[in-house]
C-alpha positions as CSV (number, residue, x, y, z in Angstrom):
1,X,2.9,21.7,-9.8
2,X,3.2,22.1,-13.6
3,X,3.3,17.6,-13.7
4,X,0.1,17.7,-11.2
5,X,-1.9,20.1,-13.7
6,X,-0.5,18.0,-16.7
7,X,-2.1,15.3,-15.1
8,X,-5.6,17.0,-14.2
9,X,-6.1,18.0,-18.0
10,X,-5.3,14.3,-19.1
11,X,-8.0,13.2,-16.0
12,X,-10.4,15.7,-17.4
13,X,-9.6,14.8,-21.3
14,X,-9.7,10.7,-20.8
15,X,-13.4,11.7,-18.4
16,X,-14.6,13.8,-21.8
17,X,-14.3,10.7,-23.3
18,X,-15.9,8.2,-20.9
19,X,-18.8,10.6,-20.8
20,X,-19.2,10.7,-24.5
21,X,-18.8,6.9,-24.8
22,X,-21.3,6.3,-21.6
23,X,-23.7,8.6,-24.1
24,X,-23.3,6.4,-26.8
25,X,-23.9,3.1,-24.2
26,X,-27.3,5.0,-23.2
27,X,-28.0,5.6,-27.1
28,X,-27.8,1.9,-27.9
29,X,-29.3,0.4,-24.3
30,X,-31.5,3.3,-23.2
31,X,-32.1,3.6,-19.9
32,X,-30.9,0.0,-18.4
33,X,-29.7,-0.1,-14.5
34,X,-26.2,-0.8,-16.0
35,X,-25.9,2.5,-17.9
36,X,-27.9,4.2,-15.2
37,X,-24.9,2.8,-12.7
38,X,-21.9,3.7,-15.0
39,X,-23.5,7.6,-15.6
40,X,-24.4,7.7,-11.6
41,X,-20.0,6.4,-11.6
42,X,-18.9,9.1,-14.1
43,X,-20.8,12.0,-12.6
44,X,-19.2,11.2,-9.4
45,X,-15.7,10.8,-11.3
46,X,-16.7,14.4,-12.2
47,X,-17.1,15.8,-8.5
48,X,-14.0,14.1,-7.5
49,X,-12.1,15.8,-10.0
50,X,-13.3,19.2,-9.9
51,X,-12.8,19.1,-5.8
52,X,-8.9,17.8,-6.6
53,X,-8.5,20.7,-9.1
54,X,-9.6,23.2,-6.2
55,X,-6.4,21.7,-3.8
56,X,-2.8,22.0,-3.7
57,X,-1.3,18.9,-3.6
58,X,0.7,17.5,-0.5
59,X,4.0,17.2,-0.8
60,X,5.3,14.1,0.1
61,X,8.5,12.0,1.7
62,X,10.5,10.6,-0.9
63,X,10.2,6.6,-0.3
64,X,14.3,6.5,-1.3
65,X,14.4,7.8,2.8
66,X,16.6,5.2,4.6
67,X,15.5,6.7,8.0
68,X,11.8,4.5,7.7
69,X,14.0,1.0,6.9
70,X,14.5,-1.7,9.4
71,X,16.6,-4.1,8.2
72,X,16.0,-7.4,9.4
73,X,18.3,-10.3,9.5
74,X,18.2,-13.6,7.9
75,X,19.7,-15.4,10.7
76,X,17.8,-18.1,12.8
77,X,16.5,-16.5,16.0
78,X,17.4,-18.0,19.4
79,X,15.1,-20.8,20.5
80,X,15.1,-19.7,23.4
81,X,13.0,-16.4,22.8
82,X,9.7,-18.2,22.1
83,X,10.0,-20.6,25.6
84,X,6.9,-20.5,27.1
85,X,5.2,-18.3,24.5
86,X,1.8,-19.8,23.0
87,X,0.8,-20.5,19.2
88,X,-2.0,-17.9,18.5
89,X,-5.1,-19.9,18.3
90,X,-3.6,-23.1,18.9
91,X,-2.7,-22.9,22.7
92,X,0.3,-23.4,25.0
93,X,2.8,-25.7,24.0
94,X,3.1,-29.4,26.4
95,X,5.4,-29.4,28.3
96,X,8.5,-31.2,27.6
């Protein structure tokens, strides 16, 4: 928990900064579509973070589980699997 609230501050921090710099954009541009856009994309950053902060984070499956691998061989399969099967989007095979 103490990494995922590391990494909220350091959200929060970098966002301060974004916000400050989108300022400076509106300063210099005024009020163009563009800086209109990237103020509409930070106050939504905003929302998104605050509604994070307010849940717990799920926990999840490591991915080093070997229960979720199929291991699949490099061997040639047997012709004789795909006898009468058809080419998707190219139709049945003549006949031989």
């Amino acid at each position: 928990m103490a990494s995922t609230t590391t990494e909220l501050a350091e959200l929060q921090r970098v966002l301060a900064q974004l916000r400050s710099s989108v300022s400076a954009l509106r300063s210099r541009y005024g009020d163009a579509p563009a800086v209109r856009r990237i103020h509409n994309d930070v106050e939504r950053l905003d929302i998104d973070v605050a509604e994070l902060s307010g849940t717990l984070p799920i926990q999840r499956r490591s991915t080093e589980s070997t229960e979720d691998v199929v291991i699949v061989p490099d061997t040639p399969y047997d012709p004789s699997l795909w006898r009468d099967a058809d080419d998707e989007g190219l139709g049945g095979r003549a006949p031989q």
